[in-house]
Steps between C-alpha positions, in 0.01 A plus 500: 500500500435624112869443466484174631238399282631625184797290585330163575283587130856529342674195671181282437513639097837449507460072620226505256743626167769286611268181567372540145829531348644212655236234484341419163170252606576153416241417255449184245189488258360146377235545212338209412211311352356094506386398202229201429768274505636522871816731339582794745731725300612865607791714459676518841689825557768540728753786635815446384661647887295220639652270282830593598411565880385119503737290303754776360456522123786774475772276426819772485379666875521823302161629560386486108263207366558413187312220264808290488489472843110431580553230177759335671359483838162384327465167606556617905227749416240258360564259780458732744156713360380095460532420859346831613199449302262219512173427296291294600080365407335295679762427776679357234870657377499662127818482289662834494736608253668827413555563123897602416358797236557764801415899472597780686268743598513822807254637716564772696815556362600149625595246250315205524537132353196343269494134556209301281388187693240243444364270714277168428278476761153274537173647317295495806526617829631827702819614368758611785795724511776461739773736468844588729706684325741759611314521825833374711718817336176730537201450706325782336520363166136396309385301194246695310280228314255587212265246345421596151225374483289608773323812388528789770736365758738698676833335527531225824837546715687221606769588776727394814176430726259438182726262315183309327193557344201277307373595160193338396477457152290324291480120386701397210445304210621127485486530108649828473784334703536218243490713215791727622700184598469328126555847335862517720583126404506629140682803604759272657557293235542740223733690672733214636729487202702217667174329521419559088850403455490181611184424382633613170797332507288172551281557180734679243641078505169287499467663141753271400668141503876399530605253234875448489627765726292756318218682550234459202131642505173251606267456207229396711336776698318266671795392686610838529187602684446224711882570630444856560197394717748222710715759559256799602242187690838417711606891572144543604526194753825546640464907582148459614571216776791748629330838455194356730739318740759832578226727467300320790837465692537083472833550347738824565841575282701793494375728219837554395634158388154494371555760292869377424355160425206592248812733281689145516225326362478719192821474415505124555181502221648700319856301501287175409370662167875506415683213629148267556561305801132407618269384180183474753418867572196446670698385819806728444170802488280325798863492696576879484188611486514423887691765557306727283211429679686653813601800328064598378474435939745753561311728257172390678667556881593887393106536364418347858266273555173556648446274840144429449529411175848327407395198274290723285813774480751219412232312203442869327896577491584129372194544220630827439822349446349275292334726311800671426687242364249374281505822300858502517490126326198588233764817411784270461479205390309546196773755384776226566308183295515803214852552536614115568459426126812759446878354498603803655269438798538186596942467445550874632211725616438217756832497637566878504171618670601182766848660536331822554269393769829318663664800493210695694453211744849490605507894521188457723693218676801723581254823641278244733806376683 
């Protein structure tokens, strides 16, 4: 009998050692935090053998994960961590997005993938979590989620017969919404250089007049002004009617001929400063600016809009636009009426920045295709 039982202790030991050496827990970690504004954002963490157990993210098949590889397979990763994972407030979806800027981190010796995500959900109401990943390659696996900031809570665990759970946070603010909507309008615009460009390549011309075939400065600032404000009045107009119409889904086109189409329009401006086709630029400006106006949506879409409050989302991005652009124009223009006066400016400087911006729009053209 003591024999016996010294060998059942060392078999069950020995199931024990091997179990622990062969199966690493399947674990994924979500920290995250809703601000006043109805933004959930978190770092989600995930193991990089889940990764490849679910959608295979090792490339070669030769048992080594490299960057290269996990770039490369990045968009079949994003869409599949996007459909596992839903936010939602108030019964009503939140725009999730995962950020490209990923980390690598390990626990437990296991190397792990750090995915920031965002997600624009309503300010009021019960946020809720819905999660299945991994759960058809392992049923054990679990989604540790931390709330940073609730003070003194242990972590909640999501898993294959707990796949959702409610948080209930706090009301938002409607203002502190607005304000963080007008302050990424500005954003937008000041770092859309094809947007600049065109709008550059519109006013570094209404500085001057064409009198036989040549381009000679405008004495009268008046003139000057009260072009600078046709041209900015009708940019304003035209993107504003089509950022509010494809950012409340009345009108859909592919982002990438958008994209393609707003570089063609630059160069096109651009072109016209050198060989002047269309005189009127208000219309040639209210025209493209169309397609401009889809291009700040598509900016807006990735921000997500929040479903209880979409008009007020879409009026702070298009005055933060606006915003924008008006301190682009007060930069601008008054450096150009200096500069129109000079010979140099208005027969070459003109032309050369135009065949510049050409040159950019058509290398922009090339990479969108």
């Amino acid at each position: 009998m003591k024999n016996f039982i010294s060998l059942l202790i060392s078999l069950l030991l020995l199931c024990i050692t091997n179990t622990s050496q062969a199966h690493q827990l399947s674990t994924a970690y979500l920290n995250g935090s809703v601000d006043s504004t109805g933004v959930f954002k978190g770092d989600w963490q995930v193991r990089l053998y889940d990764l490849e157990q679910a959608i295979g993210v090792d490339i070669d098949g030769d048992g080594q994960l490299r960057w290269q590889e996990l770039q490369s397979r990045a968009q079949i990763v994003t869409q599949y961590l996007q459909h596992h994972l839903q936010i939602s407030r108030n019964n009503k979806n939140c725009t999730l997005a995962i950020a490209e800027n990923w980390q690598v981190d390990s626990h437990f010796n296991e190397g792990y993938l750090v995915l920031p995500l965002r997600a624009q959900c309503p300010i009021n109401g019960v946020v809720r979590i819905n999660y299945s990943a991994f759960f058809d390659v392992d049923s054990q696996h679990k989604l540790l989620l931390s709330m940073s900031n609730e003070k003194n809570s242990s972590p909640r665990i999501l898993s294959d017969t707990n796949r959702s759970l409610n948080l209930h946070e706090g009301a938002g603010s409607r203002f502190a919404t607005f304000k963080e909507f007008v302050t990424q309008g500005v954003v937008h615009i000041w770092i859309g250089f094809d947007h600049i460009l065109f709008l550059l390549s519109l006013l570094v011309s209404c500085v001057l007049i064409r009198k036989h075939h040549y381009s000679h400065d405008n004495p009268n600032i008046k003139e000057v002004v009260v072009q600078a404000t046709w041209i900015v009045t009708a940019f304003t107009l035209a993107h504003s009617i089509t950022l509010t119409a494809t950012a409340l889904n009345w009108i859909h086109l592919p982002s990438r001929w958008v994209e393609v189409g707003i570089a063609i329009t630059v160069a096109l401006a651009a072109l016209n400063n050198i060989f002047p086709m269309v005189k009127r630029l208000g219309w040639l400006t209210f025209g493209f600016g169309l397609l401009h106006g889809m291009g700040f949506a598509g900016a807006l879409g990735e921000l997500g809009l929040p479903a209880d409050q979409q008009a007020l989302t879409v009026l702070a991005f298009n005055l933060g636009v606006e915003i924008g652009q008006m301190f682009i124009v007060i930069l601008v223009l008054p450096l150009l009426i200096l500069l129109r006066k000079h010979f140099l400016y208005a027969r070459y400087s003109m032309t050369g920045l135009s065949a510049i911006i050409v040159l950019l729009a058509v290398q922009w053209t090339l990479q969108r295709i």
